[in-house]
N, C-alpha and C positions, 0 to 999 in steps of 0.2 A: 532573498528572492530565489537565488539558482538551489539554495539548501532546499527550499518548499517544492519547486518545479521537477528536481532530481527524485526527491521522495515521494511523490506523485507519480511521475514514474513508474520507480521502482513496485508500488502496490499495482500500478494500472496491468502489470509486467506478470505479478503472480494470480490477477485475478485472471487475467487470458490463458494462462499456464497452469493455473492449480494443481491438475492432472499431474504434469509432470513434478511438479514440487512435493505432494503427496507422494510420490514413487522415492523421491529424494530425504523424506523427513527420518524414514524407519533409518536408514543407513547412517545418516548424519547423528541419530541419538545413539545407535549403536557403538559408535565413532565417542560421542563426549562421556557414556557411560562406562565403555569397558577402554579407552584408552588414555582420554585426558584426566574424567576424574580419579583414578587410581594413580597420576603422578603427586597427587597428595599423602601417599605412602611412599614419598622417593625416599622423603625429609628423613623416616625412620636407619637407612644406610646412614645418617651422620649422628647417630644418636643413639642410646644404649636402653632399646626399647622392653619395654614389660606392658604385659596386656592389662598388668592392673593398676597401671596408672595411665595407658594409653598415649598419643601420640603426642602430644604437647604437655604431656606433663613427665614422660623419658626426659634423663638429662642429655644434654646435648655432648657429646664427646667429638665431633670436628671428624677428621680424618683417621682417627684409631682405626675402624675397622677396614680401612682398606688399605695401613700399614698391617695390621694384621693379616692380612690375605698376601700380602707382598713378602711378606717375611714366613708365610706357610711353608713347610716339605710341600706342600700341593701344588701351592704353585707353579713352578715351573713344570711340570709334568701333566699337569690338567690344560694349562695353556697350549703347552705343545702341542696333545694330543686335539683339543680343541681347531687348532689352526691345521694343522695338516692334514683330519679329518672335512674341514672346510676347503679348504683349497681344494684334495684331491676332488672333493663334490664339482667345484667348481670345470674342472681339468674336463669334463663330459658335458659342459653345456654344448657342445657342436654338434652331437650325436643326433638331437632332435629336428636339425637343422636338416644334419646329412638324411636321417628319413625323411622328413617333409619334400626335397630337394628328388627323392627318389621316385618315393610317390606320385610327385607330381610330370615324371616323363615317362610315367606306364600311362601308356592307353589301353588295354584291357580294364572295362570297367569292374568288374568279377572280381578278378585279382586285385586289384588295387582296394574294391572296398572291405574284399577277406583279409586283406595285410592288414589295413588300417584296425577292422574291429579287434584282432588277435593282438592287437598291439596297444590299445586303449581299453580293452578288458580289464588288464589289472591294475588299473587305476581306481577304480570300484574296490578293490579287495582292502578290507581295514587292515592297517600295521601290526595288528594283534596276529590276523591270520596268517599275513605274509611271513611275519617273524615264527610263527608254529609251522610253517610248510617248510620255513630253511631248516628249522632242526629235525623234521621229519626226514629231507632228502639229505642232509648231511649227516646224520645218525650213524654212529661208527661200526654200528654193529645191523641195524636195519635198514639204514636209509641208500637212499639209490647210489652216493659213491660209496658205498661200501660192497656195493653190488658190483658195481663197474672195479675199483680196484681187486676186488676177487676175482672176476674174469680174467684180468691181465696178470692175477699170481703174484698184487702186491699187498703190503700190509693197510689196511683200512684207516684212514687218517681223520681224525676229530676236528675236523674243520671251526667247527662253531668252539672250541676250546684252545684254539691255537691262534696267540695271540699275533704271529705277521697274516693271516689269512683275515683277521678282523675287519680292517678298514678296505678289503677290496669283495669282502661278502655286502657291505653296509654300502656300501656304493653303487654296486653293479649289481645290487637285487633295487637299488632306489634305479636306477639307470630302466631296469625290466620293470619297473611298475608307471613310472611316471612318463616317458618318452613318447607313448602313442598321445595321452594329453599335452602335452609341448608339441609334437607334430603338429595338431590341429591348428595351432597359435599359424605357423610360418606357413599350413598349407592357405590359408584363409586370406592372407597380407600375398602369398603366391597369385590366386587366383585373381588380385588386383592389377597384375599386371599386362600391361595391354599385350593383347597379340601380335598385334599390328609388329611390336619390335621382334618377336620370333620369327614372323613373317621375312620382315625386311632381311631378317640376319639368316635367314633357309637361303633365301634369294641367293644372298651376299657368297654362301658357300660355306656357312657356320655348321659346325656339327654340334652334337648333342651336350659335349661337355663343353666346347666354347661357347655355345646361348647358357648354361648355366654358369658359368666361370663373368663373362659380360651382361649378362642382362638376369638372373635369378638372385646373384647373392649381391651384386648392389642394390636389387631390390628389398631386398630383405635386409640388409644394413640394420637401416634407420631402429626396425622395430628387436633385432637381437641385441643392438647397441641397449634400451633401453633396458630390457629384460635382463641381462649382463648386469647393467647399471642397479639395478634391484633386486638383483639375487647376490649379489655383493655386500648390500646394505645387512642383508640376510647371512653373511658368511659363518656366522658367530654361530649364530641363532639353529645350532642341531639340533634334528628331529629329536627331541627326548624322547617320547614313548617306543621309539626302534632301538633306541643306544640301551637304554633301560631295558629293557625286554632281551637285546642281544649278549646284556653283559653278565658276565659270569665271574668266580674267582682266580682262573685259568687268565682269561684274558683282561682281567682289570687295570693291568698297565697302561695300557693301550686306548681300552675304553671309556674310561673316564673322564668327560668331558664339562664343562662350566655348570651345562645343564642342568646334571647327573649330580653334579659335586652341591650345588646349591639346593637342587633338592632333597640330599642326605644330610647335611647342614642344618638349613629350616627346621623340616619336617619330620625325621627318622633319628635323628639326635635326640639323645634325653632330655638333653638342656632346652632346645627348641630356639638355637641363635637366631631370629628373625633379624635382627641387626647385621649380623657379619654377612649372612646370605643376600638381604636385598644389597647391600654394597657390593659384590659379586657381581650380583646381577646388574644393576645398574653400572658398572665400569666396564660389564660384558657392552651396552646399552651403546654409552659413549665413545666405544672403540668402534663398532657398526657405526656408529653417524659418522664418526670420522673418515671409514674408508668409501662410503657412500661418498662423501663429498669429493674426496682426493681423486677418484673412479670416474665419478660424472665429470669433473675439470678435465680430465685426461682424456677419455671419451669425446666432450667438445670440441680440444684441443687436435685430438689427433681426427676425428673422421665428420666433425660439426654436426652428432647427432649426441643426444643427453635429454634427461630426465626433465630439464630447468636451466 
């Protein structure tokens, strides 16, 4: 009786809502097409796959390929570079913060909406372009520092070929292109918060950086907690078409990352290892779920905001 009464319900619930449930259906198939159903290719990581006999008729070989990856020269230097390329990304999530924070104690409307477009512009610009403008400005012999260090009578340095410049060109051009759209996130949860408490706290004798230090950034908490919590999840997970695009044989120490490595693996290899790569990939997979989890526990633990 309460099974028929609840399922009753449930229909009386989406014929009232339709609208909204159609807005929900494209995302949801999007969701079971391109994410769940393709963990039916995980199985081929444990199995010594061939296209011509296909996924269930590859012999099963267990954990080979991912003793094989353990025991690579690659490993350890693709890992490394992988992690420390992720952290430092990490290391600038406040940056978006510190604009949004800024932004939002200009009162000149002018200036404020000229900061913000100049600063959300090159979010728009695809990785393609972005990666052709850094080797255009860094160009040893054309590009703008080579302009600049000829003015000052020093020798013109090859930035995009010099492997400690790598991981702070790949950051701090991701830092100039993404931050004006991160902005918008914390100015928007800003605008949530009431006045009434800057009011009280003008009264009180608060100046500009103690209403943000007390009432702007425990405001904003809860939702950089989160976004932290799942750009974490994401640690692993580098841009490939930037890493690829930026790398060269100059800097390939340095650059080569899981990404990168699994896609010359698979794809670019004669052989065509479709096996050793998705195991790559999927143990790239299960080390992201892991720090997600340890991140959100830590996060609840220390300031009771989290993903779950």
């Amino acid at each position: 009786m309460r099974l028929t009464i609840g399922s009753s319900y449930f229909w009386l619930r989406i014929r009232r809502n339709w609208q909204l449930y159609a807005l929900l259906f494209l995302p949801l198939l999007w969701l079971l097409v391109f994410r769940y159903a393709p963990m039916y290719g995980a199985q081929i990581a444990f199995r010594q796959y061939s296209p011509v006999f296909g996924i269930e008729g590859s012999p099963w070989v267990g954990l080979a390929n991912f003793e094989r990856f353990y025991n690579s020269p690659k490993f350890e230097p693709v890992i490394i570079n992988t992690v420390v390329l992720s952290f430092y990304s990490l290391l600038v999530f406040p940056i978006p913060i510190i604009l949004a924070l800024s932004l939002n104690q200009v009162r000149t409307r002018l200036f404020r909406s000229s900061v913000q477009m100049i600063t959300f512009a090159p979010y728009f610009i695809s990785t393609v372009v972005i990666v052709g403008m850094l080797f255009q400005f860094m160009h040893p012999r054309v590009g703008f520092t080579a302009a600049l260090a000829n003015m000052l009578g020093q020798a013109s340095p090859n930035w995009m070929g010099d492997p400690g410049a790598f991981r702070h060109i790949f950051v701090w051009s991701g830092v100039w292109q993404d931050m004006g759209f991160n902005a918008i996130i914390y100015l928007a949860v800003l605008s949530t918060i009431d006045p009434a408490l800057h009011e009280a706290a003008v009264v009180d004798g608060a100046n500009r950086v103690q209403r943000i230090r007390y009432i702007d950034i425990p405001g904003l908490l809860p939702t950089a907690m989160v976004l932290l919590v799942l750009s974490t999840g994401r640690v692993l997970d580098i841009a490939f078409e930037k890493v690829y695009l930026m790398q060269s044989p100059l800097n390939l120490g340095v650059s080569e990352v899981i990404n990168t490595y699994v896609y010359k693996v698979g794809l670019l290899s004669p052989v065509l290892d479709f096996s050793y790569s998705t195991a790559i990939g999927l143990l790239k997979g299960i080390v992201g779920l892991l720090l997600l989890i340890a991140v959100n526990h830590a996060a609840r633990r220390l300031t009771n905001n989290s993903v779950w």
